[in-house]
Backbone as JSON Lines, residues from 0, in Angstrom:
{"i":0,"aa":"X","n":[0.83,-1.2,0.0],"ca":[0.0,0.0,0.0],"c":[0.86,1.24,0.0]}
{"i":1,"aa":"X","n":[1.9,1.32,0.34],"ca":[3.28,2.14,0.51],"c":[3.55,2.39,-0.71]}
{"i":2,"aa":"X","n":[3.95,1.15,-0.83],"ca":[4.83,1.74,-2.13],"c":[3.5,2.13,-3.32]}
{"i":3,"aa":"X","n":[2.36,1.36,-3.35],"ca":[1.42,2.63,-4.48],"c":[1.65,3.6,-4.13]}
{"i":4,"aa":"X","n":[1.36,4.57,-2.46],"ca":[0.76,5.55,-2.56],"c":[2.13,6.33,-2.74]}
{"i":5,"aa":"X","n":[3.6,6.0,-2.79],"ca":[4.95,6.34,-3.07],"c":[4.58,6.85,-4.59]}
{"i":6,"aa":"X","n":[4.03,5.9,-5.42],"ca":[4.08,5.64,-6.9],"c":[2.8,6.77,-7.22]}
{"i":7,"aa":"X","n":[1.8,6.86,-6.47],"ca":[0.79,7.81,-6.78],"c":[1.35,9.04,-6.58]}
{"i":8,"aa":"X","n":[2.52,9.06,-5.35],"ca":[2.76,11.1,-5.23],"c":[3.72,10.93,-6.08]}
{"i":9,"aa":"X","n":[4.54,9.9,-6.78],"ca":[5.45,10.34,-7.63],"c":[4.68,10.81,-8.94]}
{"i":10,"aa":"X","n":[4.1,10.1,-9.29],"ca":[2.89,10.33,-10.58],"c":[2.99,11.44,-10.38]}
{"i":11,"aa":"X","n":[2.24,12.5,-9.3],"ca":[1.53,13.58,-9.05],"c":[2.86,14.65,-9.27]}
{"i":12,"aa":"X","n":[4.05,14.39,-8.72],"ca":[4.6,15.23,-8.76],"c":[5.17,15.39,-9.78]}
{"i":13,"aa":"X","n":[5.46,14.34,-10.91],"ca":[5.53,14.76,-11.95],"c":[4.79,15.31,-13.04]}
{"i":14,"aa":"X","n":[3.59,14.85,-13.03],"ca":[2.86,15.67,-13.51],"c":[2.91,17.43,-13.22]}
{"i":15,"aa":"X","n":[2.9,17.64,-11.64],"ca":[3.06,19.03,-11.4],"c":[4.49,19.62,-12.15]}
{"i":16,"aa":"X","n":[5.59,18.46,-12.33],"ca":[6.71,19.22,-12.58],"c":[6.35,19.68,-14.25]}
{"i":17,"aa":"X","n":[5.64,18.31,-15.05],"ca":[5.34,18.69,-16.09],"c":[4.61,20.47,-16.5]}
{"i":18,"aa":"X","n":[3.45,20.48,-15.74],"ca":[2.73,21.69,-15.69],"c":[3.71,22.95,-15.42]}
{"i":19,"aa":"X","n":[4.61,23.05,-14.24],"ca":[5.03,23.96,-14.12],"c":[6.32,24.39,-15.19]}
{"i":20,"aa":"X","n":[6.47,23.39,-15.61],"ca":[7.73,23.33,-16.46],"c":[7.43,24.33,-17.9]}
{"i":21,"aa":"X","n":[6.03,23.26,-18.77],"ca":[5.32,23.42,-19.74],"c":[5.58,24.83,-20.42]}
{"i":22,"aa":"X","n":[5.18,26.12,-18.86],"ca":[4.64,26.88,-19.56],"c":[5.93,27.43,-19.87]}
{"i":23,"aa":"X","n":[7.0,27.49,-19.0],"ca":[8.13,28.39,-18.75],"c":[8.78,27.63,-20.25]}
{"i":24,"aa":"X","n":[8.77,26.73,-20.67],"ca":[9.52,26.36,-21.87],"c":[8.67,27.17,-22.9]}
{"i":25,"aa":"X","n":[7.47,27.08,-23.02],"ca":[6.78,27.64,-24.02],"c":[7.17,29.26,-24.22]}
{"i":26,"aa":"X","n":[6.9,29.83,-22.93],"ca":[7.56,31.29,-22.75],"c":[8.97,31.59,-23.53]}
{"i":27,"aa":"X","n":[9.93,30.66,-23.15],"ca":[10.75,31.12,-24.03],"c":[11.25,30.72,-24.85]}
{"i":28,"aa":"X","n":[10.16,29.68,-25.81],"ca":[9.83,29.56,-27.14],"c":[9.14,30.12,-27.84]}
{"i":29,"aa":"X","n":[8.49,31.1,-27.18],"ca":[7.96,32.21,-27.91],"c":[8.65,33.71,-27.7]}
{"i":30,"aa":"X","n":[9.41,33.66,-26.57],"ca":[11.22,34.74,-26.61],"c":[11.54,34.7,-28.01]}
{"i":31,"aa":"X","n":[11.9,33.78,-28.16],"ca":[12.77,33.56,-29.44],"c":[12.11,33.69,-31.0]}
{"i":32,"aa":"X","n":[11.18,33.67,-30.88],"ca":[10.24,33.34,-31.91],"c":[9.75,34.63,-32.19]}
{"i":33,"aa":"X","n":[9.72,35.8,-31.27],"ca":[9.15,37.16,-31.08],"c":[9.8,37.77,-31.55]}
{"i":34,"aa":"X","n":[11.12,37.88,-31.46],"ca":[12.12,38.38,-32.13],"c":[11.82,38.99,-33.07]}
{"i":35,"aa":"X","n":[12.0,37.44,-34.17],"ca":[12.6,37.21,-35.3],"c":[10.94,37.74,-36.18]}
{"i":36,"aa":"X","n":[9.91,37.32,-35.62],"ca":[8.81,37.84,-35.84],"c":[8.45,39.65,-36.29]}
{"i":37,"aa":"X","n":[9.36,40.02,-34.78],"ca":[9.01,41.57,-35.29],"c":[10.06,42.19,-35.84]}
{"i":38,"aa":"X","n":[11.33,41.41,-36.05],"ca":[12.17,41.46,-37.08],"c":[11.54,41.89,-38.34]}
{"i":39,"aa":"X","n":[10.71,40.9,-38.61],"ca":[10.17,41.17,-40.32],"c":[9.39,41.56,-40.04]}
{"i":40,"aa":"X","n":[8.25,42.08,-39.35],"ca":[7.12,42.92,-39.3],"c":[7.64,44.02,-39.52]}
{"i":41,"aa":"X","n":[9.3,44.58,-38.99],"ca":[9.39,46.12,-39.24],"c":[10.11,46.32,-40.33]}
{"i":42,"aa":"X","n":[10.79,45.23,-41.05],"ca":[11.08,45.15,-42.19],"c":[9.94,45.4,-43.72]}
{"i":43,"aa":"X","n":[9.21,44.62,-43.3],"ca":[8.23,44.67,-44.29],"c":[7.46,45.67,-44.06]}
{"i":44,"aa":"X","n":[7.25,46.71,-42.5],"ca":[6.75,47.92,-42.96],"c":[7.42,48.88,-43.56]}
{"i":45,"aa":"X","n":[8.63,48.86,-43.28],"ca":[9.66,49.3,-43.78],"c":[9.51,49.8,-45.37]}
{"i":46,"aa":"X","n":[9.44,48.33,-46.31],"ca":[9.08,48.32,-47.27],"c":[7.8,48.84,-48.14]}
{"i":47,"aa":"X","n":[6.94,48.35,-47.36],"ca":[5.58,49.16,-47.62],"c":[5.54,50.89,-48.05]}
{"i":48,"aa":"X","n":[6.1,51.5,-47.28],"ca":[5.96,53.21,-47.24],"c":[6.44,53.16,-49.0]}
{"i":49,"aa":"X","n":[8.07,52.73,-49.04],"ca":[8.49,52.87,-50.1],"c":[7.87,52.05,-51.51]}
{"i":50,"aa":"X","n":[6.94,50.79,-51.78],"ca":[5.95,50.8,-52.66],"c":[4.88,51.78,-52.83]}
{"i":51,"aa":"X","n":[4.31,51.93,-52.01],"ca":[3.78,53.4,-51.85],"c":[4.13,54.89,-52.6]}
{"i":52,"aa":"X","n":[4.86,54.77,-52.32],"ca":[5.27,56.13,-52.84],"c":[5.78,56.02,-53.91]}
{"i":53,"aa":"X","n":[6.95,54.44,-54.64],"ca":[6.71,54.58,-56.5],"c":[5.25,54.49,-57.01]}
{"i":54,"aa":"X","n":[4.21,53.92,-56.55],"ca":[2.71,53.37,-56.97],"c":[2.34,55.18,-56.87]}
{"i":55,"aa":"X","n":[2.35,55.88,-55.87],"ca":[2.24,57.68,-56.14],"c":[2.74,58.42,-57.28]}
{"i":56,"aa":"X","n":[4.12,58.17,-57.34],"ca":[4.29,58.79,-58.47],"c":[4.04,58.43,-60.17]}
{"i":57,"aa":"X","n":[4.37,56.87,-59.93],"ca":[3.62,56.48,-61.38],"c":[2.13,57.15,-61.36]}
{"i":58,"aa":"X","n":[1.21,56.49,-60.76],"ca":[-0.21,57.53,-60.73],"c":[0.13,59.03,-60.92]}
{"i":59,"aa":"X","n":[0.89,60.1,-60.25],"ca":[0.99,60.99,-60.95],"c":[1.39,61.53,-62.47]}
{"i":60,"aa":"X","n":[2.23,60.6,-62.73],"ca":[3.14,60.59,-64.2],"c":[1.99,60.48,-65.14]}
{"i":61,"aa":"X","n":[0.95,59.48,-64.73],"ca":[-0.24,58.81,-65.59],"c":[-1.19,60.13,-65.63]}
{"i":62,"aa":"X","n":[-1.35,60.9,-64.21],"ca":[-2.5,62.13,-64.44],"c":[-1.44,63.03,-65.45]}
{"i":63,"aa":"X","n":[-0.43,63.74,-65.11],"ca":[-0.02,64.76,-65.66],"c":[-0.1,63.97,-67.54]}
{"i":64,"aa":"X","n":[0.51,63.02,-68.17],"ca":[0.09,62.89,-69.11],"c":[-1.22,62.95,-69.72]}
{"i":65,"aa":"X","n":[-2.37,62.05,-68.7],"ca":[-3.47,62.27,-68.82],"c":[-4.23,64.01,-69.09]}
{"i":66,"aa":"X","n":[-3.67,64.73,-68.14],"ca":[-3.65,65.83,-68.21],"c":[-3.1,67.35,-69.54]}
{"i":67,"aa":"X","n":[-2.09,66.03,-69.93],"ca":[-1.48,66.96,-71.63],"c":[-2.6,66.63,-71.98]}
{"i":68,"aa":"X","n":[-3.04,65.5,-72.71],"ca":[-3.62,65.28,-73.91],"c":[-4.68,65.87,-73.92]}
{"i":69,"aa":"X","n":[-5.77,66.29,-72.16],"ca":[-7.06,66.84,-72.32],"c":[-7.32,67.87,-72.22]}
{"i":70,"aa":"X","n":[-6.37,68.83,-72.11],"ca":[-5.95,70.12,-71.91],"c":[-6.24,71.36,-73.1]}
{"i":71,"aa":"X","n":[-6.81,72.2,-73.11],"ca":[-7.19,73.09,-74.4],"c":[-5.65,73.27,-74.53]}
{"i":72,"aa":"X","n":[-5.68,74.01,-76.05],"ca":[-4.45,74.14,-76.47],"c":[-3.53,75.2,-75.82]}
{"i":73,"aa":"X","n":[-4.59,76.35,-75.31],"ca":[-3.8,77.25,-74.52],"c":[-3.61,77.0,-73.23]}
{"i":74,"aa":"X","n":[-3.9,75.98,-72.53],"ca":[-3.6,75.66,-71.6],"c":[-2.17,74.65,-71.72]}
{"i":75,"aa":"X","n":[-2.24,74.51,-72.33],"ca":[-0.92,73.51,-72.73],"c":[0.29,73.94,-73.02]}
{"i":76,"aa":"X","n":[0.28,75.25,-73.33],"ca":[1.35,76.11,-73.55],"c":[1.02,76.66,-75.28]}
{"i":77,"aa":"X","n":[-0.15,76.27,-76.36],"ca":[-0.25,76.82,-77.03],"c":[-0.52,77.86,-77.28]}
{"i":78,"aa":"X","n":[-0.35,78.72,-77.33],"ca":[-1.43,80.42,-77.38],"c":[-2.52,80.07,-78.78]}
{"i":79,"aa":"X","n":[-3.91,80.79,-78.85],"ca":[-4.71,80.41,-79.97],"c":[-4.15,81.35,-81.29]}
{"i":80,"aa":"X","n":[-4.37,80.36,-82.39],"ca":[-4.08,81.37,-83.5],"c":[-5.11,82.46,-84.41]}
{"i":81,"aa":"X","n":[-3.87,83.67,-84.34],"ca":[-4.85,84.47,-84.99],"c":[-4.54,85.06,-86.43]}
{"i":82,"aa":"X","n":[-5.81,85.55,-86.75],"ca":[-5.33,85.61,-88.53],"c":[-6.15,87.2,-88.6]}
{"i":83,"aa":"X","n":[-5.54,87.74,-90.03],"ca":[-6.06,89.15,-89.84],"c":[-5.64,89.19,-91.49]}
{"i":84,"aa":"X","n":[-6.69,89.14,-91.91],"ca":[-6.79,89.4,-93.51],"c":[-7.64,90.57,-93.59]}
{"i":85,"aa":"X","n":[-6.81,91.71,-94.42],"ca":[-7.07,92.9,-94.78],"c":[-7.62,92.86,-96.29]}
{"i":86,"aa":"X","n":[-8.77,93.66,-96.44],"ca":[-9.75,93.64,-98.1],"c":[-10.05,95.33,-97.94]}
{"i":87,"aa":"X","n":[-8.87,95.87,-99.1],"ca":[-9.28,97.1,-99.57],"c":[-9.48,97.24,-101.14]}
{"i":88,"aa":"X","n":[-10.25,96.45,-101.61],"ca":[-10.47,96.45,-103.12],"c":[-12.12,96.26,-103.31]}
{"i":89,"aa":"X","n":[-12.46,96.6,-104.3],"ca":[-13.74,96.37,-104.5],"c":[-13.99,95.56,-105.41]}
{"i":90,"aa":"X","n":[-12.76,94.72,-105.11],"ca":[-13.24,93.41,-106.95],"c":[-13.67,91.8,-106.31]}
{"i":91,"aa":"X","n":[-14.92,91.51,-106.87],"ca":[-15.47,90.32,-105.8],"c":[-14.75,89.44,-105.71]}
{"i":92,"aa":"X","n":[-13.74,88.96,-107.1],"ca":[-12.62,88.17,-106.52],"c":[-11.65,88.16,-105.12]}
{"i":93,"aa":"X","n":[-11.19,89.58,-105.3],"ca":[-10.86,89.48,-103.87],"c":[-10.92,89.26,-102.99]}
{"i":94,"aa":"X","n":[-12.32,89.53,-102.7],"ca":[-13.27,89.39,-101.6],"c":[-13.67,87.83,-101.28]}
{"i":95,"aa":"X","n":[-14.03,87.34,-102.62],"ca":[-13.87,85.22,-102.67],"c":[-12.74,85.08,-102.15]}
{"i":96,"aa":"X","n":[-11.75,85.29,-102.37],"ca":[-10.5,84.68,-101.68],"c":[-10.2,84.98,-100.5]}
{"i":97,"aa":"X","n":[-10.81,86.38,-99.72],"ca":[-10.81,86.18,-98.62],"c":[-11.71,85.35,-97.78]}
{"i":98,"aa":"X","n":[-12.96,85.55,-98.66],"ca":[-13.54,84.18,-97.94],"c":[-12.96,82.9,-97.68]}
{"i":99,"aa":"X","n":[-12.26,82.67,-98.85],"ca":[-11.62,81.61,-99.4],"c":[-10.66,81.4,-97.9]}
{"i":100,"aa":"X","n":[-9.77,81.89,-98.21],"ca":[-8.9,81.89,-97.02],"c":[-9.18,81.78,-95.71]}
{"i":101,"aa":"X","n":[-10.02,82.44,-94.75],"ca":[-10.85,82.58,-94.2],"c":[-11.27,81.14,-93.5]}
{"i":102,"aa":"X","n":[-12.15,80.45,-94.76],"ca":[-13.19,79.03,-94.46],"c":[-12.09,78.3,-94.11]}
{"i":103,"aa":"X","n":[-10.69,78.1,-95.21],"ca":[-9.87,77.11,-95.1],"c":[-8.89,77.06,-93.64]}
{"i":104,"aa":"X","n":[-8.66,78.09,-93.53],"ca":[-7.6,78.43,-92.26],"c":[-8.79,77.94,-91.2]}
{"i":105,"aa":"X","n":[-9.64,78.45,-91.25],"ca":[-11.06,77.87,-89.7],"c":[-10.75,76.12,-89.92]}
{"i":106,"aa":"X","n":[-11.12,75.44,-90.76],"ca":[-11.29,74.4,-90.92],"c":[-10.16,73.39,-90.84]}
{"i":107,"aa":"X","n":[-8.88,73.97,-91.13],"ca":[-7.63,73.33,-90.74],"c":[-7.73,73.26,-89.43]}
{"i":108,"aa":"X","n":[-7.62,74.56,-89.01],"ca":[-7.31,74.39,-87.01],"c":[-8.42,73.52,-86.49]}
{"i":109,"aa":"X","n":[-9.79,73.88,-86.76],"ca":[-11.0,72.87,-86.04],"c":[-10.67,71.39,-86.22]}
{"i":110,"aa":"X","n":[-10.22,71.18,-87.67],"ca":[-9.79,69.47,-87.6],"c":[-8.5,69.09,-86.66]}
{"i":111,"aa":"X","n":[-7.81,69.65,-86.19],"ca":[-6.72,70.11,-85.23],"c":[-7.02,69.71,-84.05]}
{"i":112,"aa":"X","n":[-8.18,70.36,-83.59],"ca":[-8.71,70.98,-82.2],"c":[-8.13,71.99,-81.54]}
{"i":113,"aa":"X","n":[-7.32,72.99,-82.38],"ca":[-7.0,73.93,-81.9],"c":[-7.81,75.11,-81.77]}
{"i":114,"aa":"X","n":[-7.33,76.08,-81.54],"ca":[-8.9,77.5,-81.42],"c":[-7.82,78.37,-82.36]}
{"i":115,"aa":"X","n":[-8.69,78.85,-83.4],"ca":[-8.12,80.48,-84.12],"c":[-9.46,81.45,-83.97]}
{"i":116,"aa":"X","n":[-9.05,82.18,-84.44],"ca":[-9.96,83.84,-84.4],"c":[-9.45,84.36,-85.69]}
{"i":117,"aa":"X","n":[-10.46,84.49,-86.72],"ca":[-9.99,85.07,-88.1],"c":[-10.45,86.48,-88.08]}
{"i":118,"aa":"X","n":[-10.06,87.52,-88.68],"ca":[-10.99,88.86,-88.14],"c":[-10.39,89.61,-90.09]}
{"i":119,"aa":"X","n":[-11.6,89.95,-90.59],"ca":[-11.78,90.76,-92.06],"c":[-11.83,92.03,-91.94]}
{"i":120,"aa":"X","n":[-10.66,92.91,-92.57],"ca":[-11.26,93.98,-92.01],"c":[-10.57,94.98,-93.07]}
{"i":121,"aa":"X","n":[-12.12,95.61,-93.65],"ca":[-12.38,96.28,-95.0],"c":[-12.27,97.83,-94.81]}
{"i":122,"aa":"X","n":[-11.62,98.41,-95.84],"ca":[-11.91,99.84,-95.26],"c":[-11.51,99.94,-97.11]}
{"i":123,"aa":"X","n":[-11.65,101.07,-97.51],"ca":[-11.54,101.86,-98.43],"c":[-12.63,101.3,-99.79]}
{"i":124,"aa":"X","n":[-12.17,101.21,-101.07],"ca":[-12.95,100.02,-102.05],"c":[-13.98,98.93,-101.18]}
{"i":125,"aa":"X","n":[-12.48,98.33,-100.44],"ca":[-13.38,97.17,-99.71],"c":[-14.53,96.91,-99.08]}
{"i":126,"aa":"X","n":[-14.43,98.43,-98.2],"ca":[-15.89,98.47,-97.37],"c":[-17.08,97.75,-98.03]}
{"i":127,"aa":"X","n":[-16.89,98.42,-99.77],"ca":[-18.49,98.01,-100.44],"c":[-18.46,95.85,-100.32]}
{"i":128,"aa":"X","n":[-16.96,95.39,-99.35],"ca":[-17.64,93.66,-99.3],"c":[-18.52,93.71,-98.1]}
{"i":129,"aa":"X","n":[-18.92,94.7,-97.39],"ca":[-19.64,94.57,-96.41],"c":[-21.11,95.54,-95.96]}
{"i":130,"aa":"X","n":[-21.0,96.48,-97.05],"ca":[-21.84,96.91,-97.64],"c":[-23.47,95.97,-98.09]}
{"i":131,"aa":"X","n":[-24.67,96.63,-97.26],"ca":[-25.69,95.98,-97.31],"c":[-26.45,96.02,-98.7]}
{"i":132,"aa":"X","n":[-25.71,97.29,-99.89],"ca":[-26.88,97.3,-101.12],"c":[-25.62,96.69,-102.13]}
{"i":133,"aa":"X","n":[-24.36,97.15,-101.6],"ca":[-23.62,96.66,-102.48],"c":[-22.49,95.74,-102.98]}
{"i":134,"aa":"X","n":[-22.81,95.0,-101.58],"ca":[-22.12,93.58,-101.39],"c":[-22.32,92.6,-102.48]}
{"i":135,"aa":"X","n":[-21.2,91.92,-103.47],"ca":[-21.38,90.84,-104.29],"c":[-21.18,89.67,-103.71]}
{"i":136,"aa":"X","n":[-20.81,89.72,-101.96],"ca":[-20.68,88.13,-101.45],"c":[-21.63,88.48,-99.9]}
{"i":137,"aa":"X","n":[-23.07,89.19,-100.28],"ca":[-23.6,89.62,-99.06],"c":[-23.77,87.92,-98.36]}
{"i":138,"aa":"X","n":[-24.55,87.21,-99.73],"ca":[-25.51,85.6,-99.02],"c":[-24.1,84.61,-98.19]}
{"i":139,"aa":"X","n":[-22.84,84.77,-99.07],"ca":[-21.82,83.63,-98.31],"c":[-21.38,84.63,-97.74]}
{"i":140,"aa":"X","n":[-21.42,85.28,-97.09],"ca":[-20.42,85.82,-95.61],"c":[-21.92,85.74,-94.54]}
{"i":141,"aa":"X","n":[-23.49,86.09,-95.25],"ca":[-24.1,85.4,-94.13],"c":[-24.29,83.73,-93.64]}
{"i":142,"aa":"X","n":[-24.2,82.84,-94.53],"ca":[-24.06,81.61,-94.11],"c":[-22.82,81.1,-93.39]}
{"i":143,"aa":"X","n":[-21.89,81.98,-94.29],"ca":[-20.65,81.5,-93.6],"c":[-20.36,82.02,-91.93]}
{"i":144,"aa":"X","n":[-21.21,82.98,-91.33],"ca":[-21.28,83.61,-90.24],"c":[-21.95,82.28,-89.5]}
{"i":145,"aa":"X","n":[-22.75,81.77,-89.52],"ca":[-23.59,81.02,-89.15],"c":[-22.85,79.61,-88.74]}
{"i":146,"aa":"X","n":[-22.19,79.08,-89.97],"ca":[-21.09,77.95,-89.5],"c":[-19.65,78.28,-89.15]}
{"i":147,"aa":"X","n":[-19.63,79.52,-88.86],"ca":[-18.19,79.77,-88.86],"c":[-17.72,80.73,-87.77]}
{"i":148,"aa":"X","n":[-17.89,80.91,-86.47],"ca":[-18.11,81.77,-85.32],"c":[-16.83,82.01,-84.91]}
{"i":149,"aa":"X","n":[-15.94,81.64,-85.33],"ca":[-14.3,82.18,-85.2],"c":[-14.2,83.28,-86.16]}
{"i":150,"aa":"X","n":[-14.78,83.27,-87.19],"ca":[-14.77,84.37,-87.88],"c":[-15.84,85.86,-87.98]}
{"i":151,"aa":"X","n":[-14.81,86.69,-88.42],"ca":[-15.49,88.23,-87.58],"c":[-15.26,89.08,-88.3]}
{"i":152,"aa":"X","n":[-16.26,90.01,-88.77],"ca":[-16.1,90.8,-90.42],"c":[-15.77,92.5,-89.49]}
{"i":153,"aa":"X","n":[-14.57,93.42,-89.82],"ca":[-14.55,94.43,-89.05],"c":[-15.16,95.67,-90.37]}
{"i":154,"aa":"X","n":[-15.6,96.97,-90.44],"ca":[-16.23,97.38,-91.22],"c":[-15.4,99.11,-90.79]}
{"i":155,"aa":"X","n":[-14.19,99.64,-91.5],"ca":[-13.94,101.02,-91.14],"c":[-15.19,101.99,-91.3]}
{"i":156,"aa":"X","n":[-15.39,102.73,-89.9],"ca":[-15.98,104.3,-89.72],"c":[-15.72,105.02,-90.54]}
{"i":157,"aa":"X","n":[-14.38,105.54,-90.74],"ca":[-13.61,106.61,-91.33],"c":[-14.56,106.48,-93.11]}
{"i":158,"aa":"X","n":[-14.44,105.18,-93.63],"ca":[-14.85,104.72,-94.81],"c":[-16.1,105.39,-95.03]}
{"i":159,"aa":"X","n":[-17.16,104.62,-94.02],"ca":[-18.64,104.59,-94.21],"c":[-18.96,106.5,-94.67]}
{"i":160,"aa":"X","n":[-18.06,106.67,-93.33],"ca":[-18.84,108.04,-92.63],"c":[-18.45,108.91,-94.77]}
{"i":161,"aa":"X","n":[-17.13,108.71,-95.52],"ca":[-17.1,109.27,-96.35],"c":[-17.92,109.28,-97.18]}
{"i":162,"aa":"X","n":[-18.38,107.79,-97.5],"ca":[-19.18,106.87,-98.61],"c":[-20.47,107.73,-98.27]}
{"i":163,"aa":"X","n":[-20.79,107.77,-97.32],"ca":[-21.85,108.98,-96.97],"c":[-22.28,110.03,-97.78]}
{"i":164,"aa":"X","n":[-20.96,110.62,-97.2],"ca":[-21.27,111.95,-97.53],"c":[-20.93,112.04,-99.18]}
{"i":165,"aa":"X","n":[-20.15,111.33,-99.44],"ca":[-19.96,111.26,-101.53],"c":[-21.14,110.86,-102.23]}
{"i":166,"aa":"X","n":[-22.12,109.69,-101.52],"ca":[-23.55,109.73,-102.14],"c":[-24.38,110.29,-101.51]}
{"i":167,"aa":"X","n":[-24.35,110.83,-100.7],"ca":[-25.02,111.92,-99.77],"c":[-26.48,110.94,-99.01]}
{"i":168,"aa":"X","n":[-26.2,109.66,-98.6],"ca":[-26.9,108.92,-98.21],"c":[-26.53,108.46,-97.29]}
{"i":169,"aa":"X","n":[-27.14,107.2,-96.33],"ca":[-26.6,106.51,-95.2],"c":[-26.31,105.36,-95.67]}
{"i":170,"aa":"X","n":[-24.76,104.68,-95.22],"ca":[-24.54,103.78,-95.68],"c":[-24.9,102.29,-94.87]}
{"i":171,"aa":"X","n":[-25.48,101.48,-95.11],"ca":[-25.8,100.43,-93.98],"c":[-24.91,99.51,-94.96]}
{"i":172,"aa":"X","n":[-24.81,98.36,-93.32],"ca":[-24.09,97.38,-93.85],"c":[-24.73,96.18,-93.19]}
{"i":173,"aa":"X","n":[-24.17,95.37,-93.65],"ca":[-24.76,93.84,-93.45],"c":[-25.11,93.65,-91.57]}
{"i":174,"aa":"X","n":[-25.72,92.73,-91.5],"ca":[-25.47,92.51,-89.95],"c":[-24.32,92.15,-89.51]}
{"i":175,"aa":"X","n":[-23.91,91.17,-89.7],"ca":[-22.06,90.5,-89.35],"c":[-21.19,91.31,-89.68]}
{"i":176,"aa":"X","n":[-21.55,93.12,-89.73],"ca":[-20.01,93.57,-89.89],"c":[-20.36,94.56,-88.21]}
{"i":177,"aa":"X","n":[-19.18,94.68,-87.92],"ca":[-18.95,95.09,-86.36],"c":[-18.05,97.01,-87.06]}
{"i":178,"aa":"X","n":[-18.64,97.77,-87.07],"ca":[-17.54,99.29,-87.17],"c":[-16.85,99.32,-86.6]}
{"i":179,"aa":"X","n":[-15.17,99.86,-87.1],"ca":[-14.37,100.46,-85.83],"c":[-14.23,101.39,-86.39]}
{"i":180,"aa":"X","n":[-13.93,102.33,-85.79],"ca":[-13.48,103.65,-85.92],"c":[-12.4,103.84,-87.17]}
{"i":181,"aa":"X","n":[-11.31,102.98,-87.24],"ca":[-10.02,103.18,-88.75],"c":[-10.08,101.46,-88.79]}
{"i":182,"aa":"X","n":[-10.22,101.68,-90.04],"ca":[-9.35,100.19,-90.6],"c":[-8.23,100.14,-90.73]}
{"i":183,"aa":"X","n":[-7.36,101.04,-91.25],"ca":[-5.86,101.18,-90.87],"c":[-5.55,100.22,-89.59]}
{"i":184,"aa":"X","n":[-6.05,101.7,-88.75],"ca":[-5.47,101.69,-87.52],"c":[-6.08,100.04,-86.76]}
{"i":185,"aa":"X","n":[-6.81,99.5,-86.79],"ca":[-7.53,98.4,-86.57],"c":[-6.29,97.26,-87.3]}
{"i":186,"aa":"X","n":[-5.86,97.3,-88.05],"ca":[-4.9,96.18,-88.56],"c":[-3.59,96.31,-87.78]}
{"i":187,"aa":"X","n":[-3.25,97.86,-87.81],"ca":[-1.87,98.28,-86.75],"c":[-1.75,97.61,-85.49]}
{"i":188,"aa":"X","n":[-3.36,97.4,-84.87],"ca":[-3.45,97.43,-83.44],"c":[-3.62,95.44,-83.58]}
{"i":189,"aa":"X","n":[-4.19,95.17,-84.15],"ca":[-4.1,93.52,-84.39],"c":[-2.65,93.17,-84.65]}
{"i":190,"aa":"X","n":[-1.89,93.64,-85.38],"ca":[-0.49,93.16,-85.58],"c":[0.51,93.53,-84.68]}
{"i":191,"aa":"X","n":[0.14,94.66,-83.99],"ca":[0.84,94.59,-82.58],"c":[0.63,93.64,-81.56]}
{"i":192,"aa":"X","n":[-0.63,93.35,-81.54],"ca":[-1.02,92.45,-80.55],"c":[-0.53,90.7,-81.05]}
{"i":193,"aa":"X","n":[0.53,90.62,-82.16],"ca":[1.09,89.31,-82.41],"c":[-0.34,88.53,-83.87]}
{"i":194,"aa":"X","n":[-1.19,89.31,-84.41],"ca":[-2.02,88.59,-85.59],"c":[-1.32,88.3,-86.46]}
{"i":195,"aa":"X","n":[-1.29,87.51,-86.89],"ca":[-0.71,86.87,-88.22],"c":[-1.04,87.7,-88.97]}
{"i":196,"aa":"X","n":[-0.76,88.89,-90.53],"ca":[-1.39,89.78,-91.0],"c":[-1.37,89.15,-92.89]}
{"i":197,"aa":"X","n":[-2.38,89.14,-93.66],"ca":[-2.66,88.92,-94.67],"c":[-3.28,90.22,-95.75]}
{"i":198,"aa":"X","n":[-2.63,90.55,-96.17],"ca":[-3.14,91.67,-96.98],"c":[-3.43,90.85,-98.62]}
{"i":199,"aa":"X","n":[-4.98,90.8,-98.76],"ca":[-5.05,90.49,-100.48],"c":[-5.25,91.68,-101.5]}
């Protein structure tokens, strides 16, 4: 009966040695293991920031290109183009070819997608292309007004106010012509301001 109950507290106490043992081994099998653990946890955050930030700048590289291509032209660094065809003759040819010129130059840049501003501007002979009784291209400079809103007919004062007083009448002119004060001076002040200048 001895020696069981010898054999039962030995049982017991090994078991207890087991238990107490157990955890303290585990403890510092997980010492060791913790380490090496947050070893690479701070490694790999480490790494992280810096994917990050190439994945930022490619995405930026992608907007700013994105950004050329959708950009008006003057925003892009183009300035818009401008054109300034001068008509001091009273021969309707002339006046066709400035149309002429005119339609074609609009229609190049629009297939482009660029922006121009064409601006006509009649003074002496010429006035009579903008002239309401005595216009020979009154019907195509009004249609062409209609599809063509970059373009802008200017009509000299100085002209009218003479044409006036030589037929001793009032001179009217079409709707689409805008008066300035000199046609001269109206081409001076466009070609200062950088217009491309066309005299036919």
């Amino acid at each position: 009966m001895i020696g069981n109950g010898n054999l039962m507290i030995a049982a017991v106490a090994g078991l207890a040695m087991l238990l107490l043992i157990a955890p303290t081994a585990q403890a510092q099998l997980d010492n060791q293991v913790k380490p090496q653990a947050s070893k690479q946890y701070r490694i790999s955050k480490q790494k992280e920031p810096i994917r990050q930030k190439q994945e930022s700048k490619q995405d930026q590289a992608g907007k700013q290109k994105l950004a050329l291509v959708t950009k008006p032209a003057e925003v892009a660094g183009k300035k818009p183009h401008q054109l300034l065809l001068q008509v001091n003759s009273n021969e309707p040819a002339m006046m066709n070819l400035a149309l002429n010129n005119a339609t074609n130059v609009a229609q190049y840049y629009r297939n482009l997608g660029e922006d121009v501003s064409i601006e006509v501007v009649t003074f002496g002979p010429g006035l009579h292309m903008l002239r309401d009784d005595t216009s020979p291209v009154k019907a195509r400079i009004e249609a062409l007004a209609m599809s063509n809103p970059e373009i802008s007919f200017k009509a000299c004062g100085n002209t009218q106010a003479n044409m006036s007083k030589a037929e001793n009448k009032d001179i009217s002119l079409i709707p689409q012509a805008t008066i300035v004060k000199s046609g001269v001076v109206r081409v001076i002040e466009l070609q200062e301001q950088g217009w491309s200048y066309v005299k036919l």
